[in-house]
C-alpha positions as CSV (number, residue, x, y, z in Angstrom):
1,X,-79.6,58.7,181.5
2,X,-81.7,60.5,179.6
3,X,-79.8,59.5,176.1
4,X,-82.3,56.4,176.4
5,X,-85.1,59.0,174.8
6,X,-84.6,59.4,171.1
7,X,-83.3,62.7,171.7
8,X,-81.9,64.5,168.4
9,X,-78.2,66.1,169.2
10,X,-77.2,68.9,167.6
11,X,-73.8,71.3,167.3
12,X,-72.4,74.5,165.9
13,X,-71.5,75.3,162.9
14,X,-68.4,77.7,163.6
15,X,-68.1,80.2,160.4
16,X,-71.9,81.0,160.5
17,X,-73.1,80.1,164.1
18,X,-75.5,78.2,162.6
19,X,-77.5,75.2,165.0
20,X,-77.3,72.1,162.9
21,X,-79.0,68.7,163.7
22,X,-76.5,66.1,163.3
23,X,-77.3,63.1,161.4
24,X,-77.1,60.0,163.9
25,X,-75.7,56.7,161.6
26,X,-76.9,53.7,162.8
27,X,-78.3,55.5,166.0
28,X,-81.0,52.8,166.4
29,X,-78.8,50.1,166.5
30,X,-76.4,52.2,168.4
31,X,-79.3,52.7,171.0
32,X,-80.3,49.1,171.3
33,X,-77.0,48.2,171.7
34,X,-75.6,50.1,174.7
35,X,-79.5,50.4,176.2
36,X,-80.3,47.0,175.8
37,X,-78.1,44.6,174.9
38,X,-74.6,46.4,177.3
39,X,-77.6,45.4,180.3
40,X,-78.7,42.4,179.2
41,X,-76.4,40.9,177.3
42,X,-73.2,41.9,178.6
43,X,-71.5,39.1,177.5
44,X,-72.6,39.6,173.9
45,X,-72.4,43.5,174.5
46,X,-68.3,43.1,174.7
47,X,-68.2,40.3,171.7
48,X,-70.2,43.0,169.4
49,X,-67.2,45.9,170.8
50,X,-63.9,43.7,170.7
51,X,-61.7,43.4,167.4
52,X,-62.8,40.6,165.8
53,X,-66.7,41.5,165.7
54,X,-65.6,45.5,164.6
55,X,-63.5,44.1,161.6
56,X,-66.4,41.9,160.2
57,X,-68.7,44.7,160.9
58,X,-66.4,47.0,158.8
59,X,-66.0,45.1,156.0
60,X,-70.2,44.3,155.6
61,X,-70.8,48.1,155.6
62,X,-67.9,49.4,153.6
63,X,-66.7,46.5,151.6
64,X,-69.0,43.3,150.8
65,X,-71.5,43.4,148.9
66,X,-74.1,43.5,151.4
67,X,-72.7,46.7,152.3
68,X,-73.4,47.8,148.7
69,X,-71.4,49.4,145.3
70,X,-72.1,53.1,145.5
71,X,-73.5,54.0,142.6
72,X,-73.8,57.8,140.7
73,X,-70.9,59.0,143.7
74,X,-71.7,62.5,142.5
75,X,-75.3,61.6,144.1
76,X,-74.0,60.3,147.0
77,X,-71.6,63.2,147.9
78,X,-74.2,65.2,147.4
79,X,-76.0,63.3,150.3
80,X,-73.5,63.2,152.5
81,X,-72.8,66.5,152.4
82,X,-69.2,66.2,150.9
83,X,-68.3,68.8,148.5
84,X,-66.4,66.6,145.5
85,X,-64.2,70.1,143.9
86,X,-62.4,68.9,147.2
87,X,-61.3,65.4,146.3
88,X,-58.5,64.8,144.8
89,X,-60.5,61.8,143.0
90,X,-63.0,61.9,140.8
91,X,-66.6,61.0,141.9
92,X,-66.7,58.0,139.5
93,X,-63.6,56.8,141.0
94,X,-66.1,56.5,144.2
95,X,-67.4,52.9,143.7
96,X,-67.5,51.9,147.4
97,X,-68.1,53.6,151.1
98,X,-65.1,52.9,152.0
99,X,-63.2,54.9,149.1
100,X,-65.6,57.5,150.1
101,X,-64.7,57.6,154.0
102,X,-61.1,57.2,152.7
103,X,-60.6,59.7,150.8
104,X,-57.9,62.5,149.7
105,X,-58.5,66.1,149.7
106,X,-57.1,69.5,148.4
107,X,-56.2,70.0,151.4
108,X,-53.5,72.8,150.8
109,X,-56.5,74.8,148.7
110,X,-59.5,74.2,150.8
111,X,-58.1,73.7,154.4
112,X,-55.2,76.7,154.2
113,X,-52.6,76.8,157.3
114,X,-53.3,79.9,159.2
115,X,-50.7,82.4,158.9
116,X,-50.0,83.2,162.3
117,X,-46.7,80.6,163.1
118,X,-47.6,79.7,166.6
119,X,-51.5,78.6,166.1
120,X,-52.5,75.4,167.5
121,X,-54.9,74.0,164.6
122,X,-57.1,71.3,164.7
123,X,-56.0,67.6,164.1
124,X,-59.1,66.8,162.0
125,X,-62.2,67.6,160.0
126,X,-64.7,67.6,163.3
127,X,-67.1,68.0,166.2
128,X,-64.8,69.9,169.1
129,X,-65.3,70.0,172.9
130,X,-62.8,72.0,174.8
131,X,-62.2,71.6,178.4
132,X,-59.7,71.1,181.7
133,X,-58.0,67.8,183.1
134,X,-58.7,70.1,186.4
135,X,-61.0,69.3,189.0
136,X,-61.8,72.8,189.8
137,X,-62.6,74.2,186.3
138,X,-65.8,75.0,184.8
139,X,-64.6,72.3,181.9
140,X,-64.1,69.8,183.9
141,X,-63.6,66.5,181.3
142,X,-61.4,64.2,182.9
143,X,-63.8,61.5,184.6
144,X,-66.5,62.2,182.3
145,X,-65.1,61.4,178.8
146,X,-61.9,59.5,180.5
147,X,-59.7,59.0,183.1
148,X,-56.1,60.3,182.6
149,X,-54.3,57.4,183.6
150,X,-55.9,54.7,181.5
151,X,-56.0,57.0,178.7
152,X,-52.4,57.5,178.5
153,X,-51.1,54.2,179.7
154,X,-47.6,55.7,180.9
155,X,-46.7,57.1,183.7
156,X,-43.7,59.4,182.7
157,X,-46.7,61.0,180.2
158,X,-50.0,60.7,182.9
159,X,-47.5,63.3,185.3
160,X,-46.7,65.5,182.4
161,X,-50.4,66.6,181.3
162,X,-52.4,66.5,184.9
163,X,-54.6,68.9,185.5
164,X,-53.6,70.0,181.7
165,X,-55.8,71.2,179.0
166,X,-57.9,69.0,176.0
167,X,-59.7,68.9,173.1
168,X,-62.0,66.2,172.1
169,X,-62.6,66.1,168.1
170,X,-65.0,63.6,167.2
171,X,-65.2,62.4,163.8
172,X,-68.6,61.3,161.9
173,X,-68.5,59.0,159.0
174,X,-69.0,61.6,156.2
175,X,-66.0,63.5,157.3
176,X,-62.9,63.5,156.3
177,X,-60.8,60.8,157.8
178,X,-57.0,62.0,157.9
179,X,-55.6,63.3,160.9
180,X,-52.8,66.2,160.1
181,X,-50.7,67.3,163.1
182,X,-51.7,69.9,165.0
183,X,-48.0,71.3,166.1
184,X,-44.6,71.3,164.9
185,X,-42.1,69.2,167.4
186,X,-40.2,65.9,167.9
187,X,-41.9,62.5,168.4
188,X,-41.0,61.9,172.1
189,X,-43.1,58.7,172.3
190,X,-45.7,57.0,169.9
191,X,-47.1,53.7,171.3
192,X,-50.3,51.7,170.9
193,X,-52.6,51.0,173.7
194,X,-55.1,47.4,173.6
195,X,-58.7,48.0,174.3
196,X,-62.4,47.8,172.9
197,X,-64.2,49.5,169.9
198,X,-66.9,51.5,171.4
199,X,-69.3,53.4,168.9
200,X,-68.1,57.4,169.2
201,X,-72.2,58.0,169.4
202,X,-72.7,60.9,171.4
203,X,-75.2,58.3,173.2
204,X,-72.8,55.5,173.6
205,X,-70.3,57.5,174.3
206,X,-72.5,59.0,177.5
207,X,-73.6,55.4,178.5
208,X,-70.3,53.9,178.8
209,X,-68.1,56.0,181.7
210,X,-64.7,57.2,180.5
211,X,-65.0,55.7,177.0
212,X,-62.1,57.1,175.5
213,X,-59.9,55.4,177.8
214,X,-60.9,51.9,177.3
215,X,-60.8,51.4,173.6
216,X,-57.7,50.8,171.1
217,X,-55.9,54.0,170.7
218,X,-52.5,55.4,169.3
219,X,-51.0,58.0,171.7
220,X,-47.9,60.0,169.9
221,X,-46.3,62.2,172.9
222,X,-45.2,65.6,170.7
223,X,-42.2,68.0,172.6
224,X,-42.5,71.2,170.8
225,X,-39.8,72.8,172.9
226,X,-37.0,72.4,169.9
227,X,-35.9,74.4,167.2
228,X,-38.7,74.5,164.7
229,X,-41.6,73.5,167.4
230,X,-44.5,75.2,168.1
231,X,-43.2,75.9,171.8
232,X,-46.4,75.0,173.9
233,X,-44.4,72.5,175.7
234,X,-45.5,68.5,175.5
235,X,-48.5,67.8,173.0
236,X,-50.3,64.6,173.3
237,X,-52.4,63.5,170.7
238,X,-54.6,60.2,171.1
239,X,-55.9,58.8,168.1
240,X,-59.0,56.6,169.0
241,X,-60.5,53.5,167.4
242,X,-64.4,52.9,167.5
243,X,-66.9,50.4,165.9
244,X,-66.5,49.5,162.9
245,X,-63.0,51.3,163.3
246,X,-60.4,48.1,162.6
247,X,-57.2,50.3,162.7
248,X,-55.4,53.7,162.4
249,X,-52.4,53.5,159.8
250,X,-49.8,55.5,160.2
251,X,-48.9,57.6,157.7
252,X,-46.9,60.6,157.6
253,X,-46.3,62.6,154.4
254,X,-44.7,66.4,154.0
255,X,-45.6,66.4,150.4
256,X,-49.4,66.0,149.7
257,X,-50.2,62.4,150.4
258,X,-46.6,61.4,148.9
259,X,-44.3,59.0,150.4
260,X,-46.3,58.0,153.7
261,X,-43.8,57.1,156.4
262,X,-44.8,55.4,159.5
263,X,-44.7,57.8,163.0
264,X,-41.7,57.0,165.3
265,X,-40.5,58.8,167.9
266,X,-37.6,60.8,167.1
267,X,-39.2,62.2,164.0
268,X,-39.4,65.3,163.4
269,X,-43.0,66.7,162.2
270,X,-44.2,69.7,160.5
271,X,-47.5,71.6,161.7
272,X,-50.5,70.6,159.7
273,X,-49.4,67.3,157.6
274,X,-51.2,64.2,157.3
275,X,-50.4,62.3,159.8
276,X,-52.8,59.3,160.5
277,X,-55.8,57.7,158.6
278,X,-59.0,56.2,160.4
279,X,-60.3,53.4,158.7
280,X,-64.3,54.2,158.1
281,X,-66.6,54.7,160.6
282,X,-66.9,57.5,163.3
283,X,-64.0,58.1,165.8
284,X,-62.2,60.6,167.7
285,X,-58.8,62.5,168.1
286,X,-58.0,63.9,171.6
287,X,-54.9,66.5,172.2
288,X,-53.8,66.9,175.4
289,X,-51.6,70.1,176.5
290,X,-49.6,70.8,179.4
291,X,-51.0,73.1,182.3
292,X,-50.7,77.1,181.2
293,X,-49.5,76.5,177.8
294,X,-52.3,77.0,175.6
295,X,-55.6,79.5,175.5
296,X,-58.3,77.9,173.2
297,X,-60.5,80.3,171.1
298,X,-62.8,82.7,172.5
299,X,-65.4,81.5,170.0
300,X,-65.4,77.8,170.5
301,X,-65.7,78.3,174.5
302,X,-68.3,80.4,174.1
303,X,-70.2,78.3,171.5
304,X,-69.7,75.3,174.3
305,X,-71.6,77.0,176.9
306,X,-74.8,77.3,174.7
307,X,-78.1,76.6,176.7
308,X,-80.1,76.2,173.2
309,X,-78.2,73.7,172.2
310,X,-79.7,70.3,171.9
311,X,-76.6,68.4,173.4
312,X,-76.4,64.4,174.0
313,X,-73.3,65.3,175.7
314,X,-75.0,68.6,178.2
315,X,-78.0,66.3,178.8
316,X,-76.0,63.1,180.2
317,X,-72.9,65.2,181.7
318,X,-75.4,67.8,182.8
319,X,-72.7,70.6,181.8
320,X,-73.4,72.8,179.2
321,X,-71.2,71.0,176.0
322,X,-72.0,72.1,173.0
323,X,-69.7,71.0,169.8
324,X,-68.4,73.3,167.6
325,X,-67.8,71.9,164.1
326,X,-63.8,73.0,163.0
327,X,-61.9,72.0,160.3
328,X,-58.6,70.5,160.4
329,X,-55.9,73.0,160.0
330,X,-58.3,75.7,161.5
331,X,-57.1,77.3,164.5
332,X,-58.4,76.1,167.7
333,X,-56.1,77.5,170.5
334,X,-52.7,79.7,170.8
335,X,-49.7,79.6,173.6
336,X,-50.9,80.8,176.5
337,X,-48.7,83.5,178.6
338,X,-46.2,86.2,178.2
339,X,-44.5,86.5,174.3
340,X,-44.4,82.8,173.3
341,X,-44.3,83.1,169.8
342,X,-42.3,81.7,167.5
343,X,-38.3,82.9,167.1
344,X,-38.4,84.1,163.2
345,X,-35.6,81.2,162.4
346,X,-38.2,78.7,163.7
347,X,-41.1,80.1,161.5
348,X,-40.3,78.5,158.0
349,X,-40.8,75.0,159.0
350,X,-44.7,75.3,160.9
């Protein structure tokens, strides 16, 4: 693998087109970790990835006071990237990393819901790959980032979405951290599945075979076939712990961040609301669609097959798999087929 090179990685920035190097946290550690120690050490190597080990690891970097007070939070956003007239909080309400990596936007101002009712938007602020649960297609994922039965856990849901369509959003640690809901339907299923805290690294994430489907995840199992739904059929979306990743709350909310309400099936959820927070760290957010139902955009498969890319992901998959950095609430895909938009009775509530 040639991951074990310090090789940079870089992806797309989609409004501009512009070719980014992406800031690697902790990549040395990451590195000696799944090149060294995962060989070596594999004993210790699934200590360092289990719960126990990811929670203490958590709270020394975003907590304790080895991880550090941050101080001047203006300076830090600054850093980091993060544009603060986008916070709901004040910088100097910023005292640690983790209220930071925690924290609330503007989203209604600075993320805006496309207009077009029936557009499949992106569950979070982050780095996209598109591609087929399909053997035969060009964007062939499954068995490369994860094996559809193990990532889904149920059989009922693992017959619905073969040879389906996905999109893998990977979070970084600067990003936002909410995930908002990508469709409008009824919870059919929400259930959590046990597993390991893998670092979301593009490197770890190429030395460890089908990642995705070994660590903890939340799997909420959307039907947007009902009055008000976004009528692509059965939505999965897969909400992924990682290192340094203890949990993902829960936490619903039509009205800003107001009134949170935990996810359970039979709920009915509006297109583009916070849904989920990741606690800090990176991590990732996969959506799953049923076969034909969806068309992503032309831009983000295009951006994915760029050779001058310097991709973690192309160089250990050897498939050209660019990311394209999106925004949550951006649109990333719309229903596939003959007329499936939305009835006008059922636009009001997307």
């Amino acid at each position: 693998m040639t991951g074990r090179v310090a090789t940079p990685h870089q992806y797309l920035r989609r409004d501009t087109g512009e070719l980014l190097d992406e800031r690697l946290y902790w990549d040395r550690v990451i590195r000696f970790l799944y090149c060294e120690v995962r060989e070596r050490a594999p004993n210790l190597f699934r200590t360092v990835v289990g719960g126990r080990v990811t929670a203490l690891l958590g709270f020394v970097n975003y907590d304790s006071f080895l991880g550090g007070r941050v101080t001047g939070g203006s300076q830090f956003l600054e850093r980091a990237g993060i544009d603060p007239g986008e916070c709901l909080d004040p910088p100097e309400s910023f005292t640690t990393p983790r209220s930071i990596f925690q924290r609330k936007i503007r989203y209604e101002e600075c993320r805006p819901l496309p207009e077009e009712p029936d557009a499949i938007v992106s569950p979070a602020d982050a780095r996209l790959i598109i591609g087929s649960c399909a053997v035969q297609s060009a964007f062939f994922l499954k068995g490369k980032l994860f094996t559809l039965d193990e990532l889904l856990g149920r059989g009922l849901w693992i017959s619905a979405f073969r040879n389906g369509d996905v999109a893998v959003c990977r979070l970084t640690p600067e990003l936002y951290h909410y995930n908002h809901t990508p469709v409008a339907g009824r919870v059919a299923d929400i259930y959590e599945l046990a597993g390991e805290y893998n670092s979301c690294n593009p490197l770890a994430v190429v030395e460890v075979v089908t990642p995705y489907s070994r660590n903890r995840r939340t799997v909420t199992i959307i039907d947007t076939d009902f009055p008000g739904g976004s009528r692509v059929g059965l939505v999965a979306m897969i909400e992924v712990a990682a290192l340094m990743i203890g949990a993902v709350d829960q936490c619903y909310s039509e009205e800003g961040y107001e009134a949170p309400r935990p996810v359970v099936a039979g709920m009915m959820l509006r297109k583009g609301l916070p849904k989920s927070l990741f606690r800090p760290g990176s991590s990732t957010t996969i959506l799953l669609f049923q076969k034909g139902r969806v068309r992503f955009s032309d831009d983000l498969l295009l951006n994915q097959r760029r050779s001058e890319v310097q991709s973690r992901f192309t160089l250990g998959f050897g498939l050209p798999l660019a990311e394209t950095e999106v925004r949550v609430r951006s649109i990333i895909a719309r229903p596939d087929g003959a007329d499936q938009s939305l009835p006008e009775e059922n636009r009001s509530i997307s």
